[in-house]
Jmol script that loads the backbone (N, CA, C; Angstrom):
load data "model"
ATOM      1  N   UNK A   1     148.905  88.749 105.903  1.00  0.00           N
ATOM      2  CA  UNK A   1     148.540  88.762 104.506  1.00  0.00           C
ATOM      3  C   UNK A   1     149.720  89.124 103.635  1.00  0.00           C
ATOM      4  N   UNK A   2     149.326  89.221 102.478  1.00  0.00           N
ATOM      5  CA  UNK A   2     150.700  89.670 101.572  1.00  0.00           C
ATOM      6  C   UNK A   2     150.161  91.004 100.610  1.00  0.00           C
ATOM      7  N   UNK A   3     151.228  92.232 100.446  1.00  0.00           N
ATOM      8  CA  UNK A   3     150.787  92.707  99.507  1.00  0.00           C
ATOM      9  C   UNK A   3     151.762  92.800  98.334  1.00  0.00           C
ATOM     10  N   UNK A   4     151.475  92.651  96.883  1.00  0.00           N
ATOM     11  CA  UNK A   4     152.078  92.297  95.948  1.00  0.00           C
ATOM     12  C   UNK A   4     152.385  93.389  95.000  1.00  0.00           C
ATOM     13  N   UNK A   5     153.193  93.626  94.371  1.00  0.00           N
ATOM     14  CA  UNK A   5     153.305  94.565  93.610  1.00  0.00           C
ATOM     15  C   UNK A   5     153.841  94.154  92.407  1.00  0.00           C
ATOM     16  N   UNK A   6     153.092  94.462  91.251  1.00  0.00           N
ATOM     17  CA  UNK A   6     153.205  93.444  90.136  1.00  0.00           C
ATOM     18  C   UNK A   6     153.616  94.262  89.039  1.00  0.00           C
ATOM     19  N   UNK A   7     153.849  93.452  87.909  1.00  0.00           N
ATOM     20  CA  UNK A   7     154.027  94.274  86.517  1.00  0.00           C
ATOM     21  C   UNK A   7     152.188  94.458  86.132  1.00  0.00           C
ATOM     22  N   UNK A   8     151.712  95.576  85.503  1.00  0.00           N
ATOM     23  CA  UNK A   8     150.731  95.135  85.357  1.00  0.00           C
ATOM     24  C   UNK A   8     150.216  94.176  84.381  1.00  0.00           C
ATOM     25  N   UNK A   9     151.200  94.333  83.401  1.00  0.00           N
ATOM     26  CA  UNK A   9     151.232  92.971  82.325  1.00  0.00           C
ATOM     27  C   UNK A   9     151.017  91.611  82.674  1.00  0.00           C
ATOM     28  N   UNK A  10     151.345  91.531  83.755  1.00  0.00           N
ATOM     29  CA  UNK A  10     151.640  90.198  84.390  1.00  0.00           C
ATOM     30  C   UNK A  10     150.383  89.168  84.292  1.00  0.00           C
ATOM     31  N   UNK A  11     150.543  87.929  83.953  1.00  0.00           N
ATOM     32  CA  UNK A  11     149.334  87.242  83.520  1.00  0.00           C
ATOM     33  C   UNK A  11     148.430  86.997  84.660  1.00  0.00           C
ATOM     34  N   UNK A  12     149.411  86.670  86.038  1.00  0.00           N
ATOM     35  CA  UNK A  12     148.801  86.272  87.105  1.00  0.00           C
ATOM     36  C   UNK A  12     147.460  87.413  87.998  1.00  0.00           C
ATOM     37  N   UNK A  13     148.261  88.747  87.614  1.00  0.00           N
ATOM     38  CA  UNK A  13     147.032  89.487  87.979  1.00  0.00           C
ATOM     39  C   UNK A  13     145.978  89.619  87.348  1.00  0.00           C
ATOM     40  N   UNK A  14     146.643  89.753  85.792  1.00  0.00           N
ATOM     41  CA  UNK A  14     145.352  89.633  84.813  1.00  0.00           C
ATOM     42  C   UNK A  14     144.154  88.536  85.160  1.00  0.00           C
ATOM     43  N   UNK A  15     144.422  87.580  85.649  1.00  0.00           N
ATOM     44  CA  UNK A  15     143.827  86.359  85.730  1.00  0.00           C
ATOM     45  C   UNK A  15     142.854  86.657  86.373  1.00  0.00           C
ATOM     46  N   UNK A  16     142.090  85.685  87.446  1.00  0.00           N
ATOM     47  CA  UNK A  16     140.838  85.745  88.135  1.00  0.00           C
ATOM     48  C   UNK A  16     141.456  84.975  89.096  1.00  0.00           C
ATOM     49  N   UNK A  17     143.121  84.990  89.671  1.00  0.00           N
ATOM     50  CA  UNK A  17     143.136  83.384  90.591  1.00  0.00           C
ATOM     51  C   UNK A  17     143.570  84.661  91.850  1.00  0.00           C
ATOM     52  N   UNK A  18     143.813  86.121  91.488  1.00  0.00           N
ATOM     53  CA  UNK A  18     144.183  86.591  93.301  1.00  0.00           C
ATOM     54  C   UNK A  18     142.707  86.539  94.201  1.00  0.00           C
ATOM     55  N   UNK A  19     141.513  86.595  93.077  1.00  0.00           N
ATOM     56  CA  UNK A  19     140.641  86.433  94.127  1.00  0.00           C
ATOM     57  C   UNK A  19     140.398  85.214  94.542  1.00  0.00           C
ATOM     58  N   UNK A  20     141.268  84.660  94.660  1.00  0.00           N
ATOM     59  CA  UNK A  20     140.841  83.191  95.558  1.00  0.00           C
ATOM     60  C   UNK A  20     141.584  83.212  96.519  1.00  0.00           C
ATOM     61  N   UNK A  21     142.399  84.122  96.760  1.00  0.00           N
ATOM     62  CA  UNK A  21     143.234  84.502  98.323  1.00  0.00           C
ATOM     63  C   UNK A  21     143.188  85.238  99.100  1.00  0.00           C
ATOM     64  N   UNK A  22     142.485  84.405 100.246  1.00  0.00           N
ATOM     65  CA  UNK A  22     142.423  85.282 101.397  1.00  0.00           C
ATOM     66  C   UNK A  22     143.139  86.318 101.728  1.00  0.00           C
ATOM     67  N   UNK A  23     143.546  87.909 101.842  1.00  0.00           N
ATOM     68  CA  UNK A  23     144.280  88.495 101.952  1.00  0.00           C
ATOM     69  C   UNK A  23     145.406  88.677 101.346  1.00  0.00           C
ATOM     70  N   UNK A  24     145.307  88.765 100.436  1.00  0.00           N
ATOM     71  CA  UNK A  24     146.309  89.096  99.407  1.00  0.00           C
ATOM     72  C   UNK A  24     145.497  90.563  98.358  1.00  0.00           C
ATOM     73  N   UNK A  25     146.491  91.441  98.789  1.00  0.00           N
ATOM     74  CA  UNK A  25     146.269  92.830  97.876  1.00  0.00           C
ATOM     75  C   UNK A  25     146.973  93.004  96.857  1.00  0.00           C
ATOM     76  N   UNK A  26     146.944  93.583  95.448  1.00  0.00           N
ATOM     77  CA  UNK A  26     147.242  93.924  94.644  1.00  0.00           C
ATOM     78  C   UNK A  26     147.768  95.148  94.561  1.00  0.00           C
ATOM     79  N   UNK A  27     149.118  95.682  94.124  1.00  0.00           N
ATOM     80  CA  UNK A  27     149.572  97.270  94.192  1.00  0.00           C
ATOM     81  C   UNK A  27     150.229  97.468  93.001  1.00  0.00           C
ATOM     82  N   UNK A  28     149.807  98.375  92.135  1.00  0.00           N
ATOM     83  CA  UNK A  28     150.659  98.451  91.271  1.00  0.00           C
ATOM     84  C   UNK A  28     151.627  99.499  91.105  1.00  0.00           C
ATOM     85  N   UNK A  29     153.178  99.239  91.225  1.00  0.00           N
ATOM     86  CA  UNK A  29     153.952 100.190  90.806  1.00  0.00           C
ATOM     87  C   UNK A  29     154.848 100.356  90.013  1.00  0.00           C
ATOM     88  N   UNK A  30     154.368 101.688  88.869  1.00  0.00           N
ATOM     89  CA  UNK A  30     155.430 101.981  88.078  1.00  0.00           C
ATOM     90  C   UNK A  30     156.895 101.921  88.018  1.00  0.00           C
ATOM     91  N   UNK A  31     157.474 101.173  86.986  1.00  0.00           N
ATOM     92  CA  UNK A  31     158.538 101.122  86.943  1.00  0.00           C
ATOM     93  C   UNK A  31     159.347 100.261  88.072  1.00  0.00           C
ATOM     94  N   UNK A  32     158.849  99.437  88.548  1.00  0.00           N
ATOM     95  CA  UNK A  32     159.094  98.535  89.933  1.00  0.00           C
ATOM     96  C   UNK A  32     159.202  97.282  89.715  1.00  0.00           C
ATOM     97  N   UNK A  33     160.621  96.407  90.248  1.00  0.00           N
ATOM     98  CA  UNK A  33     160.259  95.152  89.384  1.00  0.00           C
ATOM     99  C   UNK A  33     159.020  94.439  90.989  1.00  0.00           C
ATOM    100  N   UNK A  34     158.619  93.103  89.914  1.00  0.00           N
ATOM    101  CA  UNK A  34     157.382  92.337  91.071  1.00  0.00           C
ATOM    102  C   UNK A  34     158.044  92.254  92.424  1.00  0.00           C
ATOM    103  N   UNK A  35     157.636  92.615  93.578  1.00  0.00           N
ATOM    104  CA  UNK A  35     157.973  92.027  94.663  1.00  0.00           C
ATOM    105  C   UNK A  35     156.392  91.139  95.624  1.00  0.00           C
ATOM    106  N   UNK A  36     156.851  90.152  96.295  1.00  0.00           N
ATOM    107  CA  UNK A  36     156.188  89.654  96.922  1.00  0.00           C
ATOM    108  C   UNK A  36     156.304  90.165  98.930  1.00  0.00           C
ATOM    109  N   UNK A  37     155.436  90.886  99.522  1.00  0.00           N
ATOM    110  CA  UNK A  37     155.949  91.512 100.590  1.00  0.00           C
ATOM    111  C   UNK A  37     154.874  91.061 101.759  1.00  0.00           C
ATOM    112  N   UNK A  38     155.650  90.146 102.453  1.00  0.00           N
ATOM    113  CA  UNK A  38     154.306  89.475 104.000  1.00  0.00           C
ATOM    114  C   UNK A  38     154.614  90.720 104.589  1.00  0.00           C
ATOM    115  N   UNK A  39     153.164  90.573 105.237  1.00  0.00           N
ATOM    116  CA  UNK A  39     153.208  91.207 106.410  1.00  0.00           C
ATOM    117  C   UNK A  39     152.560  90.719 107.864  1.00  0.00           C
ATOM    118  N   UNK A  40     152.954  91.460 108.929  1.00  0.00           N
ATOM    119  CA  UNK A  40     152.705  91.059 110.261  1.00  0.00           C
ATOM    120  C   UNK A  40     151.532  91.141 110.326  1.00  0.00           C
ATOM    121  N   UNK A  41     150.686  90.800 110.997  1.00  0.00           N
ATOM    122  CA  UNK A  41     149.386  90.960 111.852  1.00  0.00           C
ATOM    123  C   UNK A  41     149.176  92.650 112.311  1.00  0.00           C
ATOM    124  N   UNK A  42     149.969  93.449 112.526  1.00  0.00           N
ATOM    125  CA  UNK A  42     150.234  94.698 112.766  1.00  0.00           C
ATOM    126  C   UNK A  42     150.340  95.747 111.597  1.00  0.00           C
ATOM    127  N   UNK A  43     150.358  94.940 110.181  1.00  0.00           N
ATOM    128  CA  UNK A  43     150.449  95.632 108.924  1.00  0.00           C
ATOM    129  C   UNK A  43     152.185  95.691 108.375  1.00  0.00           C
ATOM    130  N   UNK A  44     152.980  95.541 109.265  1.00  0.00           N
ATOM    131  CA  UNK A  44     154.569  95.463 108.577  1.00  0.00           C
ATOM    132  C   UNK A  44     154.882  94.399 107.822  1.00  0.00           C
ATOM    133  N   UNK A  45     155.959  95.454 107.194  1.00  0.00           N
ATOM    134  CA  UNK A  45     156.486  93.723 106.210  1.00  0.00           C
ATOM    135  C   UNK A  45     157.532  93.713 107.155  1.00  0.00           C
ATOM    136  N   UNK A  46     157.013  92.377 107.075  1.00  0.00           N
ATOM    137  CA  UNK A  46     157.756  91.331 108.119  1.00  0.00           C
ATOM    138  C   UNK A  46     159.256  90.737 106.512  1.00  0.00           C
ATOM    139  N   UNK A  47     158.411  90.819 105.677  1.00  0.00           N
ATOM    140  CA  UNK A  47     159.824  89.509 104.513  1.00  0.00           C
ATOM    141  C   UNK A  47     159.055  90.025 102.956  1.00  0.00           C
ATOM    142  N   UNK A  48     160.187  90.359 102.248  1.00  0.00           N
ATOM    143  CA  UNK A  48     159.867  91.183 101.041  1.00  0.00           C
ATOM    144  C   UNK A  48     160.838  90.288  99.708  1.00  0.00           C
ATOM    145  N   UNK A  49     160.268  89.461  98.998  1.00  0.00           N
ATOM    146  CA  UNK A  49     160.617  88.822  98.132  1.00  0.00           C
ATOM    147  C   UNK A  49     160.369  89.019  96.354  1.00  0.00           C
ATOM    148  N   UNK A  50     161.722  88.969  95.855  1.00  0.00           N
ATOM    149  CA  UNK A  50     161.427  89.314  94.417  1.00  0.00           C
ATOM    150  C   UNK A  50     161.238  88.517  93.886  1.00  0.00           C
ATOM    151  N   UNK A  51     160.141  88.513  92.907  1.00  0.00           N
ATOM    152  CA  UNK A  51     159.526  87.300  91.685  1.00  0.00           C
ATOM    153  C   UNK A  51     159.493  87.846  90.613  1.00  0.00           C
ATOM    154  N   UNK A  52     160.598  88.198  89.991  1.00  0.00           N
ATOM    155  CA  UNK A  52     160.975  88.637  89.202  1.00  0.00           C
ATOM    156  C   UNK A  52     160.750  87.718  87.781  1.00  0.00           C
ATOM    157  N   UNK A  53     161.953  86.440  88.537  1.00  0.00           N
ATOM    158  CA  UNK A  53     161.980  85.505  87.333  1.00  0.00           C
ATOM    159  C   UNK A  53     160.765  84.414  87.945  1.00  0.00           C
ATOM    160  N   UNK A  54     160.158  84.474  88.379  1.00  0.00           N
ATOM    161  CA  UNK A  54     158.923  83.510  88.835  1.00  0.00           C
ATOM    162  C   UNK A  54     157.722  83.477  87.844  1.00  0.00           C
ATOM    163  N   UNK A  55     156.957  82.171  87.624  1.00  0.00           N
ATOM    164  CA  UNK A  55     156.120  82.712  86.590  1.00  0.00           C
ATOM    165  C   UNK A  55     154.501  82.339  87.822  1.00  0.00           C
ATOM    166  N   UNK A  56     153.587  82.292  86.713  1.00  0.00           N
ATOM    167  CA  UNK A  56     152.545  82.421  87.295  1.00  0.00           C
ATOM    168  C   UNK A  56     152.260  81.268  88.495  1.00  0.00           C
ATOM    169  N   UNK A  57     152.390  80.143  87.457  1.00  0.00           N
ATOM    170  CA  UNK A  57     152.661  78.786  88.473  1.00  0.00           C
ATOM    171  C   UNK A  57     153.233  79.063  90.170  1.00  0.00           C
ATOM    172  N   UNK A  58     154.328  79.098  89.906  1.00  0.00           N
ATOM    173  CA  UNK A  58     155.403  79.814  90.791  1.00  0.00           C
ATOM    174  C   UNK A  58     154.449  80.295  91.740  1.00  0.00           C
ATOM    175  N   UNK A  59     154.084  81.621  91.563  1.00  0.00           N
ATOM    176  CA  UNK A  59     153.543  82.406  92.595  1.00  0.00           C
ATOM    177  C   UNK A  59     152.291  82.124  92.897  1.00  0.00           C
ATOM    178  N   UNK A  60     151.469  81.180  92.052  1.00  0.00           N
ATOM    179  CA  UNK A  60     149.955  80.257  92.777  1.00  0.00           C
ATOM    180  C   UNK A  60     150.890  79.615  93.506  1.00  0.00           C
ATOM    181  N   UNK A  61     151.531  78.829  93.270  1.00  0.00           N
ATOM    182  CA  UNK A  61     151.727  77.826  94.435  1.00  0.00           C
ATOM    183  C   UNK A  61     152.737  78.320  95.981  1.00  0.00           C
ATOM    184  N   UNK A  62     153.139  79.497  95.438  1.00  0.00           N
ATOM    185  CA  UNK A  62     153.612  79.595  96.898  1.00  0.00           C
ATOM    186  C   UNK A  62     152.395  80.462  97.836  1.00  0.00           C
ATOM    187  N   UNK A  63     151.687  81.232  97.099  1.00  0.00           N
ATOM    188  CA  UNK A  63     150.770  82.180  98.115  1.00  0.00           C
ATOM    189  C   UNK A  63     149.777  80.985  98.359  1.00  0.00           C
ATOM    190  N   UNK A  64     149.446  79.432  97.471  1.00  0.00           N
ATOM    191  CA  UNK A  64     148.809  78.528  98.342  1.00  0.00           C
ATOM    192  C   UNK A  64     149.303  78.217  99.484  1.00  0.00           C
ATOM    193  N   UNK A  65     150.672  77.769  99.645  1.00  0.00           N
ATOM    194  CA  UNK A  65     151.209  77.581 100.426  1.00  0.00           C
ATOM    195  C   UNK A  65     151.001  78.067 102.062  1.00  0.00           C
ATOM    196  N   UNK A  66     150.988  79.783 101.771  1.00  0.00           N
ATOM    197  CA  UNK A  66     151.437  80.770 102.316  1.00  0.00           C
ATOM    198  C   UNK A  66     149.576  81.239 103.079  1.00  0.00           C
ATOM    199  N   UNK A  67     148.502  81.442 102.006  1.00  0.00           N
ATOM    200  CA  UNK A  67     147.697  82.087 102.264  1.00  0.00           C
ATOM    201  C   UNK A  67     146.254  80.996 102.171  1.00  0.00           C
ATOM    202  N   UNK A  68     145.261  81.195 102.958  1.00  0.00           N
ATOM    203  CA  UNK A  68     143.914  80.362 102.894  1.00  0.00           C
ATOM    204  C   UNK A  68     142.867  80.479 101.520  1.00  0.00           C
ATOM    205  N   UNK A  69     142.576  79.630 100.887  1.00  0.00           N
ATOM    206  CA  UNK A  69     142.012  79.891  99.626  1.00  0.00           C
ATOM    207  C   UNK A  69     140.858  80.151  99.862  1.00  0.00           C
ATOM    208  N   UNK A  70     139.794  80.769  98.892  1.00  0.00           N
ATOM    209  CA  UNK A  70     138.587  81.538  99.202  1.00  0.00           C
ATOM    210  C   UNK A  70     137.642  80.508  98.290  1.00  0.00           C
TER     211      UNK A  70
END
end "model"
wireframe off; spacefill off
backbone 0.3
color backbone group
């Protein structure tokens, strides 16, 4: 799964589209820029990616990519 750590401003969380992904958690941390962070089957991050300059688009289409839609 992935867990995400967002601005909370961010439109994409605001939205209604993380609940359409299978396993994908929401974390919010202060003062943190967005990172995108997989993890193993075991709970590790396996690969920790910044989406910094990514917009919403952006990050629907890669966690489609990435994750099973609900």
């Amino acid at each position: 799964g992935f867990l995400c750590s967002f601005f909370q401003t961010s439109a994409f969380v605001r939205s209604d589209k993380p609940k359409l992904f299978r396993g994908l958690q929401i974390k919010y941390v202060r003062g943190s820029d967005p990172v995108l962070k997989l993890l193993d089957d075991s709970g590790n991050i396996a690969e920790e990616l910044s989406i910094l300059k990514w917009n919403t688009d952006s990050v629907e289409e890669f966690l489609s990519e990435k994750l099973e839609r609900i």
